[in-house]
PDB file of N, CA, C, O and CB in Angstrom:
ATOM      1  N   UNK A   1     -21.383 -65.676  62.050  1.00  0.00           N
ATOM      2  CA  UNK A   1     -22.633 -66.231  61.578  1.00  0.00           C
ATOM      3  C   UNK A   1     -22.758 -65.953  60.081  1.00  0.00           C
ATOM      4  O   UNK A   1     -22.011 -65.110  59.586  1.00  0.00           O
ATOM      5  CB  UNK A   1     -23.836 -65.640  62.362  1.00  0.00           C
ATOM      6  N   UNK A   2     -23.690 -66.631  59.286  1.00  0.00           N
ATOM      7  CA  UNK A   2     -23.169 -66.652  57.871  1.00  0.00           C
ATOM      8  C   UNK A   2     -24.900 -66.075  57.291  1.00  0.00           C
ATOM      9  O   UNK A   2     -25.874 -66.436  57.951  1.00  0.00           O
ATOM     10  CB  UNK A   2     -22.422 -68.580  57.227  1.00  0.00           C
ATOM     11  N   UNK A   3     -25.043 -65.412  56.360  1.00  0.00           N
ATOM     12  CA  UNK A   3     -26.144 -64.726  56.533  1.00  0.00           C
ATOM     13  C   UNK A   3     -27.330 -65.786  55.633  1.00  0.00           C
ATOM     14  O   UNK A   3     -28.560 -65.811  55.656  1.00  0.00           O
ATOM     15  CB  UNK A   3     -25.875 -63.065  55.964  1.00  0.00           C
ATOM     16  N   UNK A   4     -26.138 -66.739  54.743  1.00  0.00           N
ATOM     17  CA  UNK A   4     -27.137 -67.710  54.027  1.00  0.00           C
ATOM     18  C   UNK A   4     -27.431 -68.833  54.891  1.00  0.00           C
ATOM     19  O   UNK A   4     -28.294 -69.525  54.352  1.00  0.00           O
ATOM     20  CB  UNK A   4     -26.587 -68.281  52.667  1.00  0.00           C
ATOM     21  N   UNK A   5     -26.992 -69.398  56.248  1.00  0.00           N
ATOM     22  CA  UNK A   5     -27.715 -70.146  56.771  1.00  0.00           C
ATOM     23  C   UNK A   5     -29.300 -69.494  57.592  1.00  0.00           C
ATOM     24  O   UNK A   5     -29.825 -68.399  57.793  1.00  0.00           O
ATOM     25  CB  UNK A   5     -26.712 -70.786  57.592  1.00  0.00           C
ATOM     26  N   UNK A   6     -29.557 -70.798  57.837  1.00  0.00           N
ATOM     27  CA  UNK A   6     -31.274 -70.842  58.189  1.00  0.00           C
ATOM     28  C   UNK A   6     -31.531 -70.604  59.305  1.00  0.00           C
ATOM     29  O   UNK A   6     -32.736 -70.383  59.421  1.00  0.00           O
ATOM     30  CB  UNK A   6     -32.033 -72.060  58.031  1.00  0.00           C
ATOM     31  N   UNK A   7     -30.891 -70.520  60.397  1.00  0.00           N
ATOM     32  CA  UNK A   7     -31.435 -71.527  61.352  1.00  0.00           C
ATOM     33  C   UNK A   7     -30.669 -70.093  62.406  1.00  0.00           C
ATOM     34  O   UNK A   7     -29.613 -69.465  62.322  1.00  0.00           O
ATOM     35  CB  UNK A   7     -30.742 -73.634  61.330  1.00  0.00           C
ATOM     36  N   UNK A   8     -32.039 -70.043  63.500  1.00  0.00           N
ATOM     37  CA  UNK A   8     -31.642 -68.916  64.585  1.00  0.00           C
ATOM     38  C   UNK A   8     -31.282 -69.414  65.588  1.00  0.00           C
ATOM     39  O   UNK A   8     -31.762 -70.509  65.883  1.00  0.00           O
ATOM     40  CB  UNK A   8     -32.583 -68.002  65.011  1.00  0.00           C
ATOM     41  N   UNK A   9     -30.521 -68.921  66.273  1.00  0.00           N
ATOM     42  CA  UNK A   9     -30.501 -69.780  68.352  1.00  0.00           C
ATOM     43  C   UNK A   9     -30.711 -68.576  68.583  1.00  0.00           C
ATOM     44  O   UNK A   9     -30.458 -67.523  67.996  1.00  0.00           O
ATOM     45  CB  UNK A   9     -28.802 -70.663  69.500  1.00  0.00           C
ATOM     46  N   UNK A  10     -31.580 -69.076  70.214  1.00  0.00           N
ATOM     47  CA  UNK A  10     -31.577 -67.802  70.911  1.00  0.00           C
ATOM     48  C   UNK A  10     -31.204 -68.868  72.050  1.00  0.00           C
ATOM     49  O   UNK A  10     -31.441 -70.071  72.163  1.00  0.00           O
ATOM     50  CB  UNK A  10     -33.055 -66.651  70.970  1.00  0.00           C
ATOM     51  N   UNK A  11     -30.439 -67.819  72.947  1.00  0.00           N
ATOM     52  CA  UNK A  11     -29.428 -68.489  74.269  1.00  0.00           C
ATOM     53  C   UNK A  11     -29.945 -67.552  75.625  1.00  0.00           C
ATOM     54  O   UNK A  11     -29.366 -66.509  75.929  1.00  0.00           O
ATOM     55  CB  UNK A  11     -27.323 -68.177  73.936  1.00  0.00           C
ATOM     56  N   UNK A  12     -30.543 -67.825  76.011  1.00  0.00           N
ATOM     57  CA  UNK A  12     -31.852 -67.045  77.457  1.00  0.00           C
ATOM     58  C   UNK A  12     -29.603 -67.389  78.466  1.00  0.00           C
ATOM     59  O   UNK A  12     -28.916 -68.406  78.368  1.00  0.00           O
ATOM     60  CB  UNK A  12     -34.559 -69.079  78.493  1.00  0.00           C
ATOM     61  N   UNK A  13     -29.336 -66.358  79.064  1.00  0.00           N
ATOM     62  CA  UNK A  13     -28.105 -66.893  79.707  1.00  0.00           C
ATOM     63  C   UNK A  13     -28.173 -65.438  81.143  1.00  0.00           C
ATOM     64  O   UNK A  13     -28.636 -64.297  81.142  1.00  0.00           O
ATOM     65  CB  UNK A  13     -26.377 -66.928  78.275  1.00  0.00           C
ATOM     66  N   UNK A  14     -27.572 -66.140  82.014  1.00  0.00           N
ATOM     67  CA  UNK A  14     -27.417 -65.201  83.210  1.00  0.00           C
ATOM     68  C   UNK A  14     -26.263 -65.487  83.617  1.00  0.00           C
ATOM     69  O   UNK A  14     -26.228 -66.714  83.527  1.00  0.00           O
ATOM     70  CB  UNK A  14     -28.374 -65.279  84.327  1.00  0.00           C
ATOM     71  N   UNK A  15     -25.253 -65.124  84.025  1.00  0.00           N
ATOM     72  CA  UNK A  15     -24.117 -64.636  84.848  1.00  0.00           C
ATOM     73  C   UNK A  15     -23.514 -65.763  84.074  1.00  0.00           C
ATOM     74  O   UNK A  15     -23.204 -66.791  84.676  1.00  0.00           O
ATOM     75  CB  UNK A  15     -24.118 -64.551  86.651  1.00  0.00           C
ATOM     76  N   UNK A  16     -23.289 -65.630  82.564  1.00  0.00           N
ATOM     77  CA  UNK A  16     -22.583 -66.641  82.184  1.00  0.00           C
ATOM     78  C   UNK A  16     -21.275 -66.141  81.496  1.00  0.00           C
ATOM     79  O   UNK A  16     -20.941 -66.752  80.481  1.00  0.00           O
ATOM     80  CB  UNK A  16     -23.406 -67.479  81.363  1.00  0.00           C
ATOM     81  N   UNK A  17     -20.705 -65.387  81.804  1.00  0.00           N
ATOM     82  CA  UNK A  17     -19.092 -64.766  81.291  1.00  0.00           C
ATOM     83  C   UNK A  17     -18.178 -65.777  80.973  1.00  0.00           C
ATOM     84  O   UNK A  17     -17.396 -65.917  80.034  1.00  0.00           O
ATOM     85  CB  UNK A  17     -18.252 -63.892  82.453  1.00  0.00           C
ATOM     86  N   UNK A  18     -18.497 -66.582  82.145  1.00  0.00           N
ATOM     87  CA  UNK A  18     -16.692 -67.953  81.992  1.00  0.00           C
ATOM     88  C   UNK A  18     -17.815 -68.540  80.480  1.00  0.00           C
ATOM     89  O   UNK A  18     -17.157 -68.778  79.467  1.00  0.00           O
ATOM     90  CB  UNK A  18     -16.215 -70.104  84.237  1.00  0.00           C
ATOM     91  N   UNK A  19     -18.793 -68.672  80.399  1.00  0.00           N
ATOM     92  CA  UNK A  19     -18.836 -69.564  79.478  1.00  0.00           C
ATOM     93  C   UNK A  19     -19.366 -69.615  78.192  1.00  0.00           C
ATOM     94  O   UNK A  19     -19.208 -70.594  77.462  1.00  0.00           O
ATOM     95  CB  UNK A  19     -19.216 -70.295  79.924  1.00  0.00           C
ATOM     96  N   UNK A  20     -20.230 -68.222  77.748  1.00  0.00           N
ATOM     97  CA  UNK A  20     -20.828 -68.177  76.810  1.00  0.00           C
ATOM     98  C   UNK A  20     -19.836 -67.814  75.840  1.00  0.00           C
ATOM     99  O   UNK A  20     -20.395 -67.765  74.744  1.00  0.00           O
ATOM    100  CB  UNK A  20     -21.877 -67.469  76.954  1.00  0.00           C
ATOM    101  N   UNK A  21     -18.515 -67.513  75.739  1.00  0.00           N
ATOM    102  CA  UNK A  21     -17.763 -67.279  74.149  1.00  0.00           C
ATOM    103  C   UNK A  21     -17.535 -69.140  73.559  1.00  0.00           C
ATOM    104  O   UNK A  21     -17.398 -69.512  72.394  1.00  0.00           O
ATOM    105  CB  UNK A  21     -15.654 -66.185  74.412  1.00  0.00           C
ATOM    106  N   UNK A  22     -17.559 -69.931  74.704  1.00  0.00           N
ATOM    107  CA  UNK A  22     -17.521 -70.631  74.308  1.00  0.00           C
ATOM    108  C   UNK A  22     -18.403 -71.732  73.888  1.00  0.00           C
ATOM    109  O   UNK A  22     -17.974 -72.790  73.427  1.00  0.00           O
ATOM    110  CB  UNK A  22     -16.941 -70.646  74.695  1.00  0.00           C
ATOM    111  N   UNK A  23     -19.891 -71.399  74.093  1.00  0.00           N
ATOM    112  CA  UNK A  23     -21.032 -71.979  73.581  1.00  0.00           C
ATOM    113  C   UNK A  23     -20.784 -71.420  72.224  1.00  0.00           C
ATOM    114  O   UNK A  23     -20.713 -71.965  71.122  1.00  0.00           O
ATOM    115  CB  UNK A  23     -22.439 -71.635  74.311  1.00  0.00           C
ATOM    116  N   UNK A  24     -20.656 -69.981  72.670  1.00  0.00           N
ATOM    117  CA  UNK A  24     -21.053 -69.235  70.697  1.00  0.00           C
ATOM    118  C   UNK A  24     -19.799 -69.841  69.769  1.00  0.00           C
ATOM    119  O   UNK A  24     -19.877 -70.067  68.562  1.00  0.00           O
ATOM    120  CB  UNK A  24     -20.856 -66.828  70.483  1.00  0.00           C
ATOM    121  N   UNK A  25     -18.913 -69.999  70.408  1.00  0.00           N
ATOM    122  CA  UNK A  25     -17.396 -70.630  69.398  1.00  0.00           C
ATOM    123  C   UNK A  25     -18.164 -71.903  68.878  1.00  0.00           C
ATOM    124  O   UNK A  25     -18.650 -71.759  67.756  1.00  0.00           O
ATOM    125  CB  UNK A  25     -15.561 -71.213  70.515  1.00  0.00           C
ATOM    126  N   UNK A  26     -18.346 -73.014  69.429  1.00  0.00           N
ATOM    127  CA  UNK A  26     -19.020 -73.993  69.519  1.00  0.00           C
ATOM    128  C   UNK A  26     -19.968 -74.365  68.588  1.00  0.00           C
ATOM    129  O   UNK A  26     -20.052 -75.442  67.997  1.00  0.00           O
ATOM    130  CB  UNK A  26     -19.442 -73.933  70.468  1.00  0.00           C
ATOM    131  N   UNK A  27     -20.792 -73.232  68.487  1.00  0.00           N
ATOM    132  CA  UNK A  27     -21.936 -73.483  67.479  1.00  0.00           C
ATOM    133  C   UNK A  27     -21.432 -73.631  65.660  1.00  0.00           C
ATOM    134  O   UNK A  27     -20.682 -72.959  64.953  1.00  0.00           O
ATOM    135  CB  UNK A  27     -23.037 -72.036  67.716  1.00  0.00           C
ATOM    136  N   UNK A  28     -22.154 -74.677  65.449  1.00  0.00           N
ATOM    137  CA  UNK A  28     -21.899 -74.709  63.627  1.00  0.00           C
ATOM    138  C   UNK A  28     -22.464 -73.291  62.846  1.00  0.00           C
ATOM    139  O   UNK A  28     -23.630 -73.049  62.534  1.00  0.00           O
ATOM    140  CB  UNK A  28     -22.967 -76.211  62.814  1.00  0.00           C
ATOM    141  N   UNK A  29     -21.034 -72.280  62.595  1.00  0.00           N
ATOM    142  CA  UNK A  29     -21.514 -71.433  62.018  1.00  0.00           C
ATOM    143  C   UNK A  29     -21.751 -71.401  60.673  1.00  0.00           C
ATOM    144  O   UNK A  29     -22.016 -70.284  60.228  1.00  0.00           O
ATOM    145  CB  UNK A  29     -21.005 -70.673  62.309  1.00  0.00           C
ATOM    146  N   UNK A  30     -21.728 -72.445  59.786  1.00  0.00           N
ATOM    147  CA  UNK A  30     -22.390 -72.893  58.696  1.00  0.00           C
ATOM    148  C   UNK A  30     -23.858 -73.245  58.247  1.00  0.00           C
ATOM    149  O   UNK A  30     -24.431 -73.357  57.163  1.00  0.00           O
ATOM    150  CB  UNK A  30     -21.867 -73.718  58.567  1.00  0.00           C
ATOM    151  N   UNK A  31     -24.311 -73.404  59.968  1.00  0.00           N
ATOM    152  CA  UNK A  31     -25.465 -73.479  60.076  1.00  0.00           C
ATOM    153  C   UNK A  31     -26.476 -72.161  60.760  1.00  0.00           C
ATOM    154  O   UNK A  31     -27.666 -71.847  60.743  1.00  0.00           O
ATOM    155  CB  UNK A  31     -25.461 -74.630  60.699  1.00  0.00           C
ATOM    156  N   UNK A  32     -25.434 -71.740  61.239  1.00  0.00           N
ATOM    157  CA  UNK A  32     -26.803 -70.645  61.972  1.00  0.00           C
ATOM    158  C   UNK A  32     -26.457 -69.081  61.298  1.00  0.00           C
ATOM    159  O   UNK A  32     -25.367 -68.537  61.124  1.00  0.00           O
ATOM    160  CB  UNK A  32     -26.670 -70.479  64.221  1.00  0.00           C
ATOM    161  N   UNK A  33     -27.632 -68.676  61.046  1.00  0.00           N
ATOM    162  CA  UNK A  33     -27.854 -67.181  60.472  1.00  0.00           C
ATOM    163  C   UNK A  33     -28.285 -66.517  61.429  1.00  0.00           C
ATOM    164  O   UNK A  33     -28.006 -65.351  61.149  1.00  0.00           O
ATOM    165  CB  UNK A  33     -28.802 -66.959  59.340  1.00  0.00           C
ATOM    166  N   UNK A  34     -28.769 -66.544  62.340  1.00  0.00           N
ATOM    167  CA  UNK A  34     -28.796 -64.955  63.893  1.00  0.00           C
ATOM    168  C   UNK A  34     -28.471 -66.084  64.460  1.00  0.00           C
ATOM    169  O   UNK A  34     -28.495 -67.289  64.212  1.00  0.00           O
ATOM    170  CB  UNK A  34     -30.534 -63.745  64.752  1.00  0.00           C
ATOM    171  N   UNK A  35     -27.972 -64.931  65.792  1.00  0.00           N
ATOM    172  CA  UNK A  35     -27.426 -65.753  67.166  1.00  0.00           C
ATOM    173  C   UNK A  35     -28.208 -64.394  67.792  1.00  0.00           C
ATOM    174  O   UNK A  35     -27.940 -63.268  67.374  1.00  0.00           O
ATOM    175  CB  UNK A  35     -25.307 -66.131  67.550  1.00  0.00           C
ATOM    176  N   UNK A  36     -29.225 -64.647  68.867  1.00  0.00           N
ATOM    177  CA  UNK A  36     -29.592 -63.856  70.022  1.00  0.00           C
ATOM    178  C   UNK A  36     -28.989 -64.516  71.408  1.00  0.00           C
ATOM    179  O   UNK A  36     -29.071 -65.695  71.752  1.00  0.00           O
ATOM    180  CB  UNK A  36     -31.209 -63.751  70.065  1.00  0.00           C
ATOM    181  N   UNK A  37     -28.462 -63.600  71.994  1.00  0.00           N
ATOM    182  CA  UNK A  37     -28.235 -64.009  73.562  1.00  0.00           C
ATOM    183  C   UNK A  37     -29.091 -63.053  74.573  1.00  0.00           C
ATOM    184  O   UNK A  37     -29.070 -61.825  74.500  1.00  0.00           O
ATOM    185  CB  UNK A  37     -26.528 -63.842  73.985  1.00  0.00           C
ATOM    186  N   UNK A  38     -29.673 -63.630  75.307  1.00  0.00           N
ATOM    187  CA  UNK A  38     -30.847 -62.836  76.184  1.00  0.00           C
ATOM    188  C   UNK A  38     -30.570 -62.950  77.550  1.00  0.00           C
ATOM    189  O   UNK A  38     -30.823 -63.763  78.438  1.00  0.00           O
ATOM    190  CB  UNK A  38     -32.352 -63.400  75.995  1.00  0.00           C
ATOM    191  N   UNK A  39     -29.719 -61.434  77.405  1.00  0.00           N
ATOM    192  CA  UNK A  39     -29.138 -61.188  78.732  1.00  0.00           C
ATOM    193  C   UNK A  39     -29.880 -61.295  80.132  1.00  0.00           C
ATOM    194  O   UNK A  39     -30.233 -60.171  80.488  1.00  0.00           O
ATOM    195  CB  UNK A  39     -28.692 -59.942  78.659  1.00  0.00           C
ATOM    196  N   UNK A  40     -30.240 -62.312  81.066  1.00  0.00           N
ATOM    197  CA  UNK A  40     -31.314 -61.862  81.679  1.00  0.00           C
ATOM    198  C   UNK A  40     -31.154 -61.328  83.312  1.00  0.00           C
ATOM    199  O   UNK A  40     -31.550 -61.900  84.328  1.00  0.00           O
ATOM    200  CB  UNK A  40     -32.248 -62.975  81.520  1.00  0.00           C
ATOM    201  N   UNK A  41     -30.415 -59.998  83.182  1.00  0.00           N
ATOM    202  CA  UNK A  41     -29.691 -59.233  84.306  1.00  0.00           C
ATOM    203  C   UNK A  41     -28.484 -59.770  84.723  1.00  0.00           C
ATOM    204  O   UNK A  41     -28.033 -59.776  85.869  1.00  0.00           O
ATOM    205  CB  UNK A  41     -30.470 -59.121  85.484  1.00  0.00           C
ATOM    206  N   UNK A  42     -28.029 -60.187  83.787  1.00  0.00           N
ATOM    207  CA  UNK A  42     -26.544 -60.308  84.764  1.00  0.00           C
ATOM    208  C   UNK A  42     -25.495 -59.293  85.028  1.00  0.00           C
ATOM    209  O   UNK A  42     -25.254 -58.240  84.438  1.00  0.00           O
ATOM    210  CB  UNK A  42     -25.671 -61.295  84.225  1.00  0.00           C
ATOM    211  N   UNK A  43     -24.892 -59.887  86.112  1.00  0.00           N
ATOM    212  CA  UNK A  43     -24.257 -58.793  86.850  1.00  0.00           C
ATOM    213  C   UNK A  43     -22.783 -58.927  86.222  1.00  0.00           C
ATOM    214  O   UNK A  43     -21.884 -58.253  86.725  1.00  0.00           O
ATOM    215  CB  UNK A  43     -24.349 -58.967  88.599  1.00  0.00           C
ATOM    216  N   UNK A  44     -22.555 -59.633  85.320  1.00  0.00           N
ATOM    217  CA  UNK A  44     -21.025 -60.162  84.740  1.00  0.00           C
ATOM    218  C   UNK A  44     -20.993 -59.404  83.384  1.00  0.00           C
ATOM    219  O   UNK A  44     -21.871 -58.619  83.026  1.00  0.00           O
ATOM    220  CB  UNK A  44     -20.847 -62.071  84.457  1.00  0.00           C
ATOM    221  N   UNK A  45     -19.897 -59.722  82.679  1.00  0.00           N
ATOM    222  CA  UNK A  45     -19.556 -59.380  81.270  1.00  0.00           C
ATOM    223  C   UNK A  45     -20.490 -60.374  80.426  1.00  0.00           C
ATOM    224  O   UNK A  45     -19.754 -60.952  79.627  1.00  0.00           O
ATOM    225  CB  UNK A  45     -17.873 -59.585  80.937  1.00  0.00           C
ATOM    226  N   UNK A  46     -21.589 -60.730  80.307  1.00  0.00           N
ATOM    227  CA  UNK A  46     -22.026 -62.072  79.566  1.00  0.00           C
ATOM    228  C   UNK A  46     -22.182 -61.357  78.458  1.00  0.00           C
ATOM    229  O   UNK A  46     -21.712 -61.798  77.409  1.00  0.00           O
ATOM    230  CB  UNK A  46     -23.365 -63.007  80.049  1.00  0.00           C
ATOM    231  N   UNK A  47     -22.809 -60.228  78.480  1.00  0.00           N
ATOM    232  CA  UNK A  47     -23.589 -59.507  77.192  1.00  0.00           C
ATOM    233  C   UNK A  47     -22.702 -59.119  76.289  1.00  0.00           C
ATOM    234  O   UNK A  47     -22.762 -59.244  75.066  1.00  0.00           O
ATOM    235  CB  UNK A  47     -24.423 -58.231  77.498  1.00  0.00           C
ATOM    236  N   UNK A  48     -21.769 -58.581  77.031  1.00  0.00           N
ATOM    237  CA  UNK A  48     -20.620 -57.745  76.306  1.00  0.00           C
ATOM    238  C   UNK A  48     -19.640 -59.295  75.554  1.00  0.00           C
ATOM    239  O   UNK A  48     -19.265 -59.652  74.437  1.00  0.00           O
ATOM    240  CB  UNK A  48     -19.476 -56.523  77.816  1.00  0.00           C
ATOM    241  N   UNK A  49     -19.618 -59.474  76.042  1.00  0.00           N
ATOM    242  CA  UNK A  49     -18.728 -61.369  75.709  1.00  0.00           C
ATOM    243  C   UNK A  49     -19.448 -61.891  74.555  1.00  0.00           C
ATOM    244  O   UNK A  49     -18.746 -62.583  73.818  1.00  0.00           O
ATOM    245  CB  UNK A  49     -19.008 -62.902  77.210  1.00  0.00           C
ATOM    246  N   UNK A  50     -20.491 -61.763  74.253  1.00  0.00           N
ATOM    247  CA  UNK A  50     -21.935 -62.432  73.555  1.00  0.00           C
ATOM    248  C   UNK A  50     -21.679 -61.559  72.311  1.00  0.00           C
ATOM    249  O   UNK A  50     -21.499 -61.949  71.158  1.00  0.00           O
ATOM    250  CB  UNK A  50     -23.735 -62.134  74.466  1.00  0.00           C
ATOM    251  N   UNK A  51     -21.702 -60.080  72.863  1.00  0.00           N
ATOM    252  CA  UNK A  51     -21.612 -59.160  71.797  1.00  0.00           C
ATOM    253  C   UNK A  51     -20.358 -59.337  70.696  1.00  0.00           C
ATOM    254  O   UNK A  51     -20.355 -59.498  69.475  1.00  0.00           O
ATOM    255  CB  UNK A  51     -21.537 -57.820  72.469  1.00  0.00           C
ATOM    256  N   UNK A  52     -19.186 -59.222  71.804  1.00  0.00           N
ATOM    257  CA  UNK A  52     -18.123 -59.318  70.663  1.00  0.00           C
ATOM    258  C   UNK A  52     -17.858 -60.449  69.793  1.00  0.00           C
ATOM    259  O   UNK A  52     -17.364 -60.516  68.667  1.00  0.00           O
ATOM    260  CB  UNK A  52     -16.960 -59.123  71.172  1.00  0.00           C
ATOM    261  N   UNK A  53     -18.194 -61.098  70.392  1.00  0.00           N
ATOM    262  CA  UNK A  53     -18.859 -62.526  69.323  1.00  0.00           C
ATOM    263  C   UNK A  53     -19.616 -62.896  68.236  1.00  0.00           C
ATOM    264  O   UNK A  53     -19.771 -63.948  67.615  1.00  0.00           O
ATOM    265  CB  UNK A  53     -19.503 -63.187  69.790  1.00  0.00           C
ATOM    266  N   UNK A  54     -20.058 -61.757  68.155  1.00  0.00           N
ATOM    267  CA  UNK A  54     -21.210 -61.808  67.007  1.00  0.00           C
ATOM    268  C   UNK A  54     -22.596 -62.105  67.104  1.00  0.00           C
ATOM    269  O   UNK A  54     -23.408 -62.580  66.310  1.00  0.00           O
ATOM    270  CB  UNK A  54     -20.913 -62.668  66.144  1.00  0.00           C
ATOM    271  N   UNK A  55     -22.678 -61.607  68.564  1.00  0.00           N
ATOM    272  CA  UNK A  55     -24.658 -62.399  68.727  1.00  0.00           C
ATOM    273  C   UNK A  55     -25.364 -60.454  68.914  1.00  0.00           C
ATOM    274  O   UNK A  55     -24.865 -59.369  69.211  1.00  0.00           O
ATOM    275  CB  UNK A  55     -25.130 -64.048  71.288  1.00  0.00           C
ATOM    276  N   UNK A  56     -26.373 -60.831  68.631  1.00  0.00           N
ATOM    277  CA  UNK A  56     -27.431 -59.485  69.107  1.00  0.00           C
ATOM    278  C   UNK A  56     -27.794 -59.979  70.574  1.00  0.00           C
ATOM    279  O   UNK A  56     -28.259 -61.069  70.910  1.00  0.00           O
ATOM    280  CB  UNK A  56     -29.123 -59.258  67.996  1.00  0.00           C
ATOM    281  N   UNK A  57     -27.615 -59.397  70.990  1.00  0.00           N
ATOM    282  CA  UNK A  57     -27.620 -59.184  72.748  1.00  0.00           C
ATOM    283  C   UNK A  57     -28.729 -58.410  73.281  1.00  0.00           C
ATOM    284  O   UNK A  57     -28.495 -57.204  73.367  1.00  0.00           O
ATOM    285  CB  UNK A  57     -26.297 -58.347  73.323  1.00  0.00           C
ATOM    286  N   UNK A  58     -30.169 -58.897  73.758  1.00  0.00           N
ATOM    287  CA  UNK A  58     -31.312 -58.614  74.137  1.00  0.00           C
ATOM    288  C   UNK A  58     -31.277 -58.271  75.348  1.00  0.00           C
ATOM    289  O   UNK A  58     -30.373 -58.983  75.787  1.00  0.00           O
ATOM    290  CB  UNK A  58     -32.106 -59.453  73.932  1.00  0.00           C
ATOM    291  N   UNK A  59     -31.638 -57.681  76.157  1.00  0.00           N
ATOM    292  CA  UNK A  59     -31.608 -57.048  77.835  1.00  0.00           C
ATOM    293  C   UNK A  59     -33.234 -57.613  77.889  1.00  0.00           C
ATOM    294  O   UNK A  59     -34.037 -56.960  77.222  1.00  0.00           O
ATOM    295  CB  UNK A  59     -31.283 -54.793  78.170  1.00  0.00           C
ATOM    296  N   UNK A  60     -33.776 -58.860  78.697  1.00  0.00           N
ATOM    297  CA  UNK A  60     -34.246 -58.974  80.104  1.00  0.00           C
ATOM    298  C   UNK A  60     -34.090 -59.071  81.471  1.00  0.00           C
ATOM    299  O   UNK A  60     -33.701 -59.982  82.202  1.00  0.00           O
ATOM    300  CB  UNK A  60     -34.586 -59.491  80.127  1.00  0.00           C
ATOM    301  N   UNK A  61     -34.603 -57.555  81.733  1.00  0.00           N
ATOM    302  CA  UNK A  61     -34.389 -57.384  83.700  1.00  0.00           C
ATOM    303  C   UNK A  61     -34.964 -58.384  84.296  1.00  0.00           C
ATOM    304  O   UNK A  61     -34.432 -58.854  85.302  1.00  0.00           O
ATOM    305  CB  UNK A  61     -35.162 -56.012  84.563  1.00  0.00           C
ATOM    306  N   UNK A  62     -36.186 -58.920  83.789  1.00  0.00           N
ATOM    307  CA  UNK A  62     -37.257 -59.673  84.319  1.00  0.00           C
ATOM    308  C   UNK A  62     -36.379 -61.266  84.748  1.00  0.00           C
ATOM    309  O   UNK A  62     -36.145 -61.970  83.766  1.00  0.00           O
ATOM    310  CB  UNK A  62     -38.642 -59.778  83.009  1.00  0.00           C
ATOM    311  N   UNK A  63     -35.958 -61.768  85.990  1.00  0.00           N
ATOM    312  CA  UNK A  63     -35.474 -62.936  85.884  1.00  0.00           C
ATOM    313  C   UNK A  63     -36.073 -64.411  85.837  1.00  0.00           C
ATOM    314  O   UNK A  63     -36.839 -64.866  86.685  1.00  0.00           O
ATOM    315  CB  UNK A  63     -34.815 -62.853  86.673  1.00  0.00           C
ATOM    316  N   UNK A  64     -35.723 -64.915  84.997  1.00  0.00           N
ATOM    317  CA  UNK A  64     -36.321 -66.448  85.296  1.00  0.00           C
ATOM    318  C   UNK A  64     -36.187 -66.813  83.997  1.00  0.00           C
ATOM    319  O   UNK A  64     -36.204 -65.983  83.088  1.00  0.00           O
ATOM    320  CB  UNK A  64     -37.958 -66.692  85.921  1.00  0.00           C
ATOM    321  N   UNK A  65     -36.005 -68.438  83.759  1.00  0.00           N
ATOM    322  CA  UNK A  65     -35.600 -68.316  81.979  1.00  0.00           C
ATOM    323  C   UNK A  65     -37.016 -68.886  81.572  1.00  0.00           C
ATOM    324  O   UNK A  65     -36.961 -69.664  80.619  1.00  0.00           O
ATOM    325  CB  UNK A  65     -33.983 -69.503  81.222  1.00  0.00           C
ATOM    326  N   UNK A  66     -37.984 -68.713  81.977  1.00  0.00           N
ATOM    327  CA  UNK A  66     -39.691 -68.596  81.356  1.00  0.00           C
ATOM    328  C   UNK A  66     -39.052 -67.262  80.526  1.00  0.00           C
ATOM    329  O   UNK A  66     -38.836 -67.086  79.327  1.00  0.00           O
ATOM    330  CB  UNK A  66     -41.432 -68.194  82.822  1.00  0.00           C
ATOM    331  N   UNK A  67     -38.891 -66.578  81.478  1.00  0.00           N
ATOM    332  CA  UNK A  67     -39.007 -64.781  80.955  1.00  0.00           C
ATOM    333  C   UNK A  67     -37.843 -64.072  80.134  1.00  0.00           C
ATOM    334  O   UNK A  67     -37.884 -62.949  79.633  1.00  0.00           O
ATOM    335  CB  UNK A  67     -39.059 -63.733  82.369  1.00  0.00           C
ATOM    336  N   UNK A  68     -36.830 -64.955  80.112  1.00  0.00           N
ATOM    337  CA  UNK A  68     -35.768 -64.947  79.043  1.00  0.00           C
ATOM    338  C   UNK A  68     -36.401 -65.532  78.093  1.00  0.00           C
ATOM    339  O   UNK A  68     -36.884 -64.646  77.386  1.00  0.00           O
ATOM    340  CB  UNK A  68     -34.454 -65.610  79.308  1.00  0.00           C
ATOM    341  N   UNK A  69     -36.641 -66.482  77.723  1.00  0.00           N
ATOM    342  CA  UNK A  69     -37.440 -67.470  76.656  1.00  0.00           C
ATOM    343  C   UNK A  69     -38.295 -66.817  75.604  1.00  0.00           C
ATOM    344  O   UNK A  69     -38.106 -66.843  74.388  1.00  0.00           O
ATOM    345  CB  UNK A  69     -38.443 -68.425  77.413  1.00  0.00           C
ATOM    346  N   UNK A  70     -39.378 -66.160  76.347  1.00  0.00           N
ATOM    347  CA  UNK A  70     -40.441 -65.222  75.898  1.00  0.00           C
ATOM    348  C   UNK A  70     -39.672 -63.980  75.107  1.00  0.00           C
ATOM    349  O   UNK A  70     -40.326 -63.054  74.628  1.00  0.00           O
ATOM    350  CB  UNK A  70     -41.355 -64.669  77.260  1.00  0.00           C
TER     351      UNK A  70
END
């Protein structure tokens, strides 16, 4: 992520291991300055996957993606 772009994502994700390195690969990193991924209890590697990637990785226990969102 590049610290002079603008623009934040936040990614609300649950038991998403097979797939979130490759949302975050995906994204125009010319364009985005934070990446949050909002772990919301998963029982997989998502967070840790998210992490080494370069996103800040938020822990909601609370499930439902209302409550990831928030």
């Amino acid at each position: 992520m590049h610290k002079s772009a603008s623009i934040a994502v936040i990614i609300p994700a649950l038991n998403e291991e097979r797939a979130i390195a490759k949302v975050i690969d995906d994204l125009p990193a010319e364009l985005v300055g934070q990446l949050i991924v909002v772990d919301n209890g998963s029982a997989d590697k998502t967070g840790e996957i998210a992490a080494r990637r370069g996103a800040t990785v938020v822990s909601e226990p609370r499930l439902g993606y209302g409550q990831a969102c928030l």
